[in-house]
MIFI-227897 format. One record per residue (C-alpha): x, y, z. Coordinates in nm, 3 decimals. Example, Ala and Ser with C-alpha at 12.3 -4.5 7.8 and 13.67 -1.06 7.14 Angstrom:
2
R,xx,yy,zz
R,1.230,-0.450,0.780
R,1.367,-0.106,0.714
***
This chain:
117
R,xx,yy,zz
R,12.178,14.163,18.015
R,11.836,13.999,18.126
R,11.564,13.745,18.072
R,11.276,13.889,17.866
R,10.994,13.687,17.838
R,10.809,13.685,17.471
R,10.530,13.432,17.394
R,10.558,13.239,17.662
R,10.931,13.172,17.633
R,11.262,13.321,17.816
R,11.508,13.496,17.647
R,11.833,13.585,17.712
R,11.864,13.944,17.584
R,12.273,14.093,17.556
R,12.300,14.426,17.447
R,12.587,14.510,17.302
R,12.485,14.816,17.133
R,12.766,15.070,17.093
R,13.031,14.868,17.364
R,13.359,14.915,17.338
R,13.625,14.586,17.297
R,13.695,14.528,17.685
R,13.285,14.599,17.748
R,13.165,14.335,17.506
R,13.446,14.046,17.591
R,13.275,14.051,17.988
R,12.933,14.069,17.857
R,13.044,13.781,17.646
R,13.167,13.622,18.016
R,12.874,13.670,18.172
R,12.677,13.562,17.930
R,12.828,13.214,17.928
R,12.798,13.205,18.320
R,12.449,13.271,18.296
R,12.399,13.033,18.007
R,12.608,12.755,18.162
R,12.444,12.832,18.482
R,12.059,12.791,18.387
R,12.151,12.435,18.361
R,11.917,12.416,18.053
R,12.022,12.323,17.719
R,11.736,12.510,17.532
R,11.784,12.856,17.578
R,11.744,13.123,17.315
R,11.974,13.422,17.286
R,11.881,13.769,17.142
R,12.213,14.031,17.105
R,12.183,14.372,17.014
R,12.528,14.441,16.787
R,12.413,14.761,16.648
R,12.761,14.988,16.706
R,12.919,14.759,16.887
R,13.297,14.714,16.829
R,13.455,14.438,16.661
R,13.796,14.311,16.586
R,14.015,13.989,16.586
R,14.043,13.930,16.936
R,13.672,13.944,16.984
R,13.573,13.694,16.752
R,13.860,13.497,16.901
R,13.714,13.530,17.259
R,13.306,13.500,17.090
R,13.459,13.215,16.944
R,13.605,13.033,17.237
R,13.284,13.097,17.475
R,13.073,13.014,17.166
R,13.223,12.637,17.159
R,13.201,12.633,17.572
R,12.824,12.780,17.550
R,12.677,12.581,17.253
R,12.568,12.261,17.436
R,12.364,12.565,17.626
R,12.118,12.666,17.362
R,11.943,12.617,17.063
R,11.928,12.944,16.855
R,12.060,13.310,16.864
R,11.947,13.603,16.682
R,12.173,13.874,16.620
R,12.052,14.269,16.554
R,12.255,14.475,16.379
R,12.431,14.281,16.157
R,12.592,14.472,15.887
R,12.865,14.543,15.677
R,13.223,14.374,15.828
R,13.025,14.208,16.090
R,12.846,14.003,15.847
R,13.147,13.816,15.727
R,13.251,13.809,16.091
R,12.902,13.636,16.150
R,12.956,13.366,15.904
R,13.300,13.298,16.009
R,13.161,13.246,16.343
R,12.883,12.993,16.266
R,13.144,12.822,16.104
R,13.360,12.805,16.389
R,13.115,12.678,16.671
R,12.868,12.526,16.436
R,12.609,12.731,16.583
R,12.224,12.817,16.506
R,12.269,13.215,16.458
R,12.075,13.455,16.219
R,12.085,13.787,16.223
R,11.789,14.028,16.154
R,11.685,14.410,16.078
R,11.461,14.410,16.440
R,11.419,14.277,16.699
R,11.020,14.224,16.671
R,11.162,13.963,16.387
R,11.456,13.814,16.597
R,11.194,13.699,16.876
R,10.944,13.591,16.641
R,11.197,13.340,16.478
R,11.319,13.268,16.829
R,11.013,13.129,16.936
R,10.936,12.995,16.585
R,10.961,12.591,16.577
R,11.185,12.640,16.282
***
């Protein structure tokens, strides 16, 4: 996990890719400390998913840190977004009302980042 800088903005980048349950629940934990710790309420989050692994008590912890992190940033993009995780993705946005998209790369995640959209 770390601050990339694209076009002039920070973003925090989590990689998830191909993390285990007990691996992406304390990435999840640090990312909120980091988030909460900025003391910003504009950040932007990137998160690699691809192969990560996901189940119920995931989303419920995502969940959880996603209502304590939202006053914490403005918009997520999510890589690797497909099949299962998909509906998991919508059920989350539902959940914590948040701004998150998912998208095929990551050149197109920090474009709409940065976009004013």
């Amino acid at each position: 996990m770390s601050w990339i800088n694209y076009k002039n903005k920070k973003l925090l980048f989590i990689d998830l890719r191909n993390k285990k349950e007990e691996e992406v629940i304390k990435l999840a934990g640090d990312a909120k400390d980091i988030l909460i710790n900025s003391g910003k309420t504009d950040n932007l989050r990137i998160i690699n998913v691809e192969g990560a692994f996901g189940n119920k008590a995931i989303m419920n912890e995502l969940k959880r840190i996603g209502k304590i992190t939202k006053p914490y940033y403005t918009k997520t993009a999510i890589i690797g977004v497909t099949g299962m995780k998909s509906i998991l993705l919508k059920a989350y946005n539902s959940v914590v009302k948040s701004n998150t998209k998912s998208f095929e790369t990551e050149e197109k995640a920090k474009k709409w980042l940065v976009s004013e959209k």
